[in-house]
GURO-538423 format. One record per residue (C-alpha): residue number from 1; residue in one letter; x, y, z. Coordinates in nm, 3 decimals, decimal comma. Example, Ala and Ser with C-alpha at 12.3 -4.5 7.8 and 13.67 -1.06 7.14 Angstrom:
# residues 2
pos  code  c1  c2  c3
1  A  1,230  -0,450  0,780
2  S  1,367  -0,106  0,714
***
This chain:
# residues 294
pos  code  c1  c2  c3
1  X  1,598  6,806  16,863
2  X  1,793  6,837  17,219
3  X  1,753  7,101  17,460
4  X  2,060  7,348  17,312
5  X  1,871  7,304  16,993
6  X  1,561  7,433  17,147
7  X  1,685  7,721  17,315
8  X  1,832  7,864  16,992
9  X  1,552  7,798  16,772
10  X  1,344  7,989  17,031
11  X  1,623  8,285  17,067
12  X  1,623  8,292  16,682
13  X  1,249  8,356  16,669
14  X  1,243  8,578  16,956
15  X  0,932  8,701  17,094
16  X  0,784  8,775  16,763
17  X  0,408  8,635  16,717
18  X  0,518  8,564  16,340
19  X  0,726  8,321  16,171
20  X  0,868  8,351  15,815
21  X  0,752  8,117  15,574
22  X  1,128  8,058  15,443
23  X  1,170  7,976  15,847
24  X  0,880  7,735  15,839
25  X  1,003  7,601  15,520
26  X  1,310  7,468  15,680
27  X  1,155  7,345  15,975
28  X  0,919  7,121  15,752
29  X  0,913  6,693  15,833
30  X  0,955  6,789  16,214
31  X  0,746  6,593  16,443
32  X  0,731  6,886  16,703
33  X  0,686  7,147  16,447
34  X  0,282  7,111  16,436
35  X  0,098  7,329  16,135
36  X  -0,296  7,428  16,070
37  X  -0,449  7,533  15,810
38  X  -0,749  7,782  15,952
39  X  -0,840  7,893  15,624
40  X  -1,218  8,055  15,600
41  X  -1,400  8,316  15,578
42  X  -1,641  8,593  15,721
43  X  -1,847  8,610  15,385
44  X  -2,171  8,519  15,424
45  X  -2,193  8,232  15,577
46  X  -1,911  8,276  15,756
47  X  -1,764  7,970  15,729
48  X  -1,406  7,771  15,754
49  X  -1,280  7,656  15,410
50  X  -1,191  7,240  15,410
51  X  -1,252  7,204  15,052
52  X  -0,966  7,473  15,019
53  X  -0,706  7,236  15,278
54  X  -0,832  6,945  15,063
55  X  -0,753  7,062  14,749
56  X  -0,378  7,212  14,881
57  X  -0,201  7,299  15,158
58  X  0,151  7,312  15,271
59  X  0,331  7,030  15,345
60  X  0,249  6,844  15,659
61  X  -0,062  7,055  15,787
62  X  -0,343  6,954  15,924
63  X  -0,677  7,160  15,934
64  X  -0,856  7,325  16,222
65  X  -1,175  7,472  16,182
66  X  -1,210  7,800  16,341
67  X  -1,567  7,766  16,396
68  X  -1,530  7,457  16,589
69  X  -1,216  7,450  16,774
70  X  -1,130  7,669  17,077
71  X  -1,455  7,793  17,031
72  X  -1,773  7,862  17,291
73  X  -2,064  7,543  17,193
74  X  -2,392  7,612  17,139
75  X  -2,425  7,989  17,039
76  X  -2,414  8,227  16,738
77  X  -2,063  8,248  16,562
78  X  -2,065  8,621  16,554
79  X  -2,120  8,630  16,937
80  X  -1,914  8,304  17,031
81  X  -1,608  8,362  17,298
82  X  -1,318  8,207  17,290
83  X  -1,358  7,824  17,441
84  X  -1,390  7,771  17,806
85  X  -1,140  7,506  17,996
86  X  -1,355  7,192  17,896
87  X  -1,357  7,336  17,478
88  X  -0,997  7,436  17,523
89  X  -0,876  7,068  17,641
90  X  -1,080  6,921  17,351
91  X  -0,915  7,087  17,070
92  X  -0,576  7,075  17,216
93  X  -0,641  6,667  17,257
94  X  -0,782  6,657  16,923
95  X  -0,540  6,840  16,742
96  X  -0,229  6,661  16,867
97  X  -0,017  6,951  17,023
98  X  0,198  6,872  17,302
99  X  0,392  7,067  17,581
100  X  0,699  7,136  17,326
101  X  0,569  7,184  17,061
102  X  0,535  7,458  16,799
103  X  0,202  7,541  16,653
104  X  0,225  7,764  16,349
105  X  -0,089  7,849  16,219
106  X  -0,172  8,029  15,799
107  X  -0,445  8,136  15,660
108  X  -0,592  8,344  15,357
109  X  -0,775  8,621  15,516
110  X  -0,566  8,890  15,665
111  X  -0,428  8,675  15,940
112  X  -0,793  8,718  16,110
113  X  -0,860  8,331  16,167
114  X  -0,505  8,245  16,267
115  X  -0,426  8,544  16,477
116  X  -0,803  8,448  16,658
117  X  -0,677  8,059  16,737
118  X  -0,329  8,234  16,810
119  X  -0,535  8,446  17,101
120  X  -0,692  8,149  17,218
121  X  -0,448  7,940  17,246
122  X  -0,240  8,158  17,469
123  X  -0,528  8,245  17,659
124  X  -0,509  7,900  17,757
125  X  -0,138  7,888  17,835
126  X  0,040  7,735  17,503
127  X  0,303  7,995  17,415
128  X  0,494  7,901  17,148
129  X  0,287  7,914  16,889
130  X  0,320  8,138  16,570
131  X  0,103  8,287  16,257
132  X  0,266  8,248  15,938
133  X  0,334  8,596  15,823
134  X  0,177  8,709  15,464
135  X  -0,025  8,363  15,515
136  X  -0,082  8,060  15,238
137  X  -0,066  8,365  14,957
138  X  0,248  8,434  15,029
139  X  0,367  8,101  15,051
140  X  0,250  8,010  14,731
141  X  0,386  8,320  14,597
142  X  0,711  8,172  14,714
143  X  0,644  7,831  14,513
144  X  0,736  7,647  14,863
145  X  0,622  7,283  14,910
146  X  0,226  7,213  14,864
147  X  0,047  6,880  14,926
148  X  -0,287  6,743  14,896
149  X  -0,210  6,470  15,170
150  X  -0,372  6,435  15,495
151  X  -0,127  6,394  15,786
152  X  -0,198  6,156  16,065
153  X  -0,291  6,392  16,447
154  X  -0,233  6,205  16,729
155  X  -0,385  6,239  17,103
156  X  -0,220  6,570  17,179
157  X  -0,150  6,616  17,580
158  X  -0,097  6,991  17,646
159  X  -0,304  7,063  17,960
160  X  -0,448  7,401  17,935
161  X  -0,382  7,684  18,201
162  X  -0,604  8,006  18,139
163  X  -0,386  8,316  18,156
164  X  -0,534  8,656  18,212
165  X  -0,517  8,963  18,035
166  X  -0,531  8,840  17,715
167  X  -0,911  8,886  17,692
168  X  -1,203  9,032  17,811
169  X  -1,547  9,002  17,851
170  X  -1,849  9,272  17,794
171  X  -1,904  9,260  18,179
172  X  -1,507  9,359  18,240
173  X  -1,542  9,568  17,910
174  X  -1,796  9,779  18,047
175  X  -1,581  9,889  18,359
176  X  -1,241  9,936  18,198
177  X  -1,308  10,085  17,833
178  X  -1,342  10,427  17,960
179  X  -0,952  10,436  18,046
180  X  -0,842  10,284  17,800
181  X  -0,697  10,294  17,376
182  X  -1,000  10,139  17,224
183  X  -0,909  10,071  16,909
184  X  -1,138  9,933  16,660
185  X  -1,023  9,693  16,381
186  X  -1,284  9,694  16,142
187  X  -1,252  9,854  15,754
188  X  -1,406  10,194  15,743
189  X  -1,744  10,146  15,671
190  X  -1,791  9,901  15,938
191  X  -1,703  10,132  16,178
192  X  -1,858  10,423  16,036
193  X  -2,219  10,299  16,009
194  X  -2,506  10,331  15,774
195  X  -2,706  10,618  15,857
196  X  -3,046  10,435  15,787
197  X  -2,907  10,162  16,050
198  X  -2,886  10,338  16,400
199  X  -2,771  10,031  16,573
200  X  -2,456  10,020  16,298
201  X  -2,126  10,268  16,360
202  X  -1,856  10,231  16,635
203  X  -1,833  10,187  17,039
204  X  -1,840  10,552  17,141
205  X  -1,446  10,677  17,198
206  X  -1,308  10,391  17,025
207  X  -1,061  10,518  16,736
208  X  -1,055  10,371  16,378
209  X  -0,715  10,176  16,322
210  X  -0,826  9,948  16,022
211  X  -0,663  9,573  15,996
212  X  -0,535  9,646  15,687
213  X  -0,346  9,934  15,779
214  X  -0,060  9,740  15,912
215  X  -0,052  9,489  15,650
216  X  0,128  9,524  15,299
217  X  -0,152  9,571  14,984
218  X  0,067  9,385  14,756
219  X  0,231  9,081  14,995
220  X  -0,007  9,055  15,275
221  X  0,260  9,066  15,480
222  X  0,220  9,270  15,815
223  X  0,444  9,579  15,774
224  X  0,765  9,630  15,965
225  X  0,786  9,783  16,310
226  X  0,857  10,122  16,237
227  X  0,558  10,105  16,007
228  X  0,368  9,986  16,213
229  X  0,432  10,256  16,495
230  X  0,347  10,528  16,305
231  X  0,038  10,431  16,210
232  X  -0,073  10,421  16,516
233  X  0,080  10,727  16,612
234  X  -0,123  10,855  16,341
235  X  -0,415  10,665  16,406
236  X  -0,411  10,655  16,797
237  X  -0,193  10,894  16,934
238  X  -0,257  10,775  17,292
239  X  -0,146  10,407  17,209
240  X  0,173  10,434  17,405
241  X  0,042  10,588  17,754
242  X  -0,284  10,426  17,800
243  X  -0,380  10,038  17,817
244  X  -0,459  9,938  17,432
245  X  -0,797  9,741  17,419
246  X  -0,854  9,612  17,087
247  X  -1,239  9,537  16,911
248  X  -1,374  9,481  16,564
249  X  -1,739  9,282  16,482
250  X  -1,691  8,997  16,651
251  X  -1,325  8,939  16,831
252  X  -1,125  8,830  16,512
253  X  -1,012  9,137  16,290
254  X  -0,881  9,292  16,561
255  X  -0,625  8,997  16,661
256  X  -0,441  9,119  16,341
257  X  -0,393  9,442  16,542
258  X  -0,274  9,243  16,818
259  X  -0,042  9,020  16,587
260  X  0,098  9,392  16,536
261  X  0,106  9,514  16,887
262  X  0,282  9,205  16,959
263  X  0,534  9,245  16,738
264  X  0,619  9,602  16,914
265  X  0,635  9,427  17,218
266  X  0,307  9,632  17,340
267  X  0,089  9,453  17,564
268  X  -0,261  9,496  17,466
269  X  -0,642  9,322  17,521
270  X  -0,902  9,125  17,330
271  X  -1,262  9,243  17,418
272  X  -1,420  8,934  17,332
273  X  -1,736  8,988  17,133
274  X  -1,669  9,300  17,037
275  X  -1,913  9,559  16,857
276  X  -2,179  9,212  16,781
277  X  -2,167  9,215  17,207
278  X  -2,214  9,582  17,257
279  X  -2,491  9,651  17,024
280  X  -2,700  9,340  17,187
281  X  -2,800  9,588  17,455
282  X  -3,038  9,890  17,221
283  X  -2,991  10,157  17,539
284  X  -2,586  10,122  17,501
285  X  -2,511  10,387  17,238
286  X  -2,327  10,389  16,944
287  X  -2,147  10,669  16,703
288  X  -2,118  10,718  16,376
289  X  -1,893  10,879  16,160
290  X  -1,558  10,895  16,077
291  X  -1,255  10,809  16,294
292  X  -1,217  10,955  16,637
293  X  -0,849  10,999  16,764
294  X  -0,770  10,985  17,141
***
């Protein structure tokens, strides 16, 4: 693919965080079009899914396990951030991505695991890389090309560059969520609590904006702009004016809502760790309840 190529492929997909599958389905065979599988799931165990890659996957992926790539060593999944430099390097090597490449990335569970390695990976300074909107459902759904073959990865070379902004940590949490949209991700009995569990419920202030409220019931596919701006004019009236800092459980349901964000062009923040970091603390407090609009 030359340069003019390139350029046009990139206008075409614009500065959307999503590609089409009948877009990915064209671009199928193409050494610099690299594809993973980050299928799993946050059942208990929470767990990624290889049996499912093995079994089928579309054409010409490869698998990455969400709990091991791009991913911080040596502590609890439901509190581990987002890799440092070292972890970050690693996965890139291991996974065979390159400088121009593009990384799409599917999975089967509301765009949660992809959208988390999607984070992560700009983070760490790889752009171009998309989640496969309505995820391997849809694609099936769309009878494109399946495989149970296992491509070759070579040693990928992209040198990671962290990029702020993207993320935050509890200790930059702590000083900044007062001014800002904190929405939380989670369905709505995560963030409502049980009332026999006091250390269950929400971040106080932060609003309830559900991941599957910008997603379609019946495709899984995320919903179109306009859509998508009124729910969170319904949901978060103050999304527009003040800086949007996005949470869930543990930093991945709410990457959906930044797939979304994205998509409206709206800048908006990861706080790594999420309501599983918060809650480590027993004098922070915590609400219950239903949703609070700001």
């Amino acid at each position: 693919m030359n340069d003019i190529d390139d350029s046009r492929e990139r206008a075409a997909l614009g500065r959307s965080p999503l590609i089409a599958a009948e877009d990915l389905a064209g671009m199928l065979g193409r050494s610099d079009v690299k594809i993973f599988d980050v299928r799993g799931t946050w059942s208990t165990p929470a767990r990624a899914l290889p049996e499912d890659y093995q079994a089928e996957h579309i054409q010409g992926a490869a698998f990455l396990d969400w709990t091991k790539h791009f991913i911080e060593e040596g502590v609890p999944l439901g509190l581990a951030s987002v890799a440092d430099d070292a972890g970050a390097r690693d996965a890139f090597e291991a996974l065979g991505i390159d400088e121009g490449d593009l990384v799409v990335l599917y999975d089967d569970y509301a765009h949660m695991q992809a959208g988390r390695i999607w984070l992560a990976m700009r983070h760490w300074g790889f752009d171009n890389v998309r989640v496969l909107n309505g995820g391997w459902t849809y694609w099936k759904s769309l009878n494109l090309p399946v495989t149970s073959d296992v491509p070759a990865l070579t040693i990928g070379t992209f040198q990671p560059e962290k990029q702020d902004g993207l993320k935050i940590d509890l200790d930059v949490f702590l000083e900044t969520y007062g001014q800002a949209c904190l929405i939380d991700a989670r369905g709505p009995a995560g963030y409502a609590g049980k009332p026999d569990d006091p250390r269950t419920g929400h971040i106080p202030g932060a609003i309830s904006v559900p991941f599957s409220s910008v997603l379609d019931p019946d495709t899984g596919l995320f919903l179109d702009s306009d859509q998508i701006a009124r729910v969170l004019d319904e949901s978060a009236p103050t999304w527009r004016e003040k800086p949007i800092i996005a949470s869930c459980g543990s930093g991945y349901a709410a990457t959906t809502i930044l797939l979304a964000l994205a998509g409206l062009d709206q800048p908006a923040t990861l706080f790594d760790g999420s309501f599983a970091a918060w809650k480590q603390d027993p004098s922070r407090p915590i609400e219950q309840g239903d949703s609070t609009r700001s």
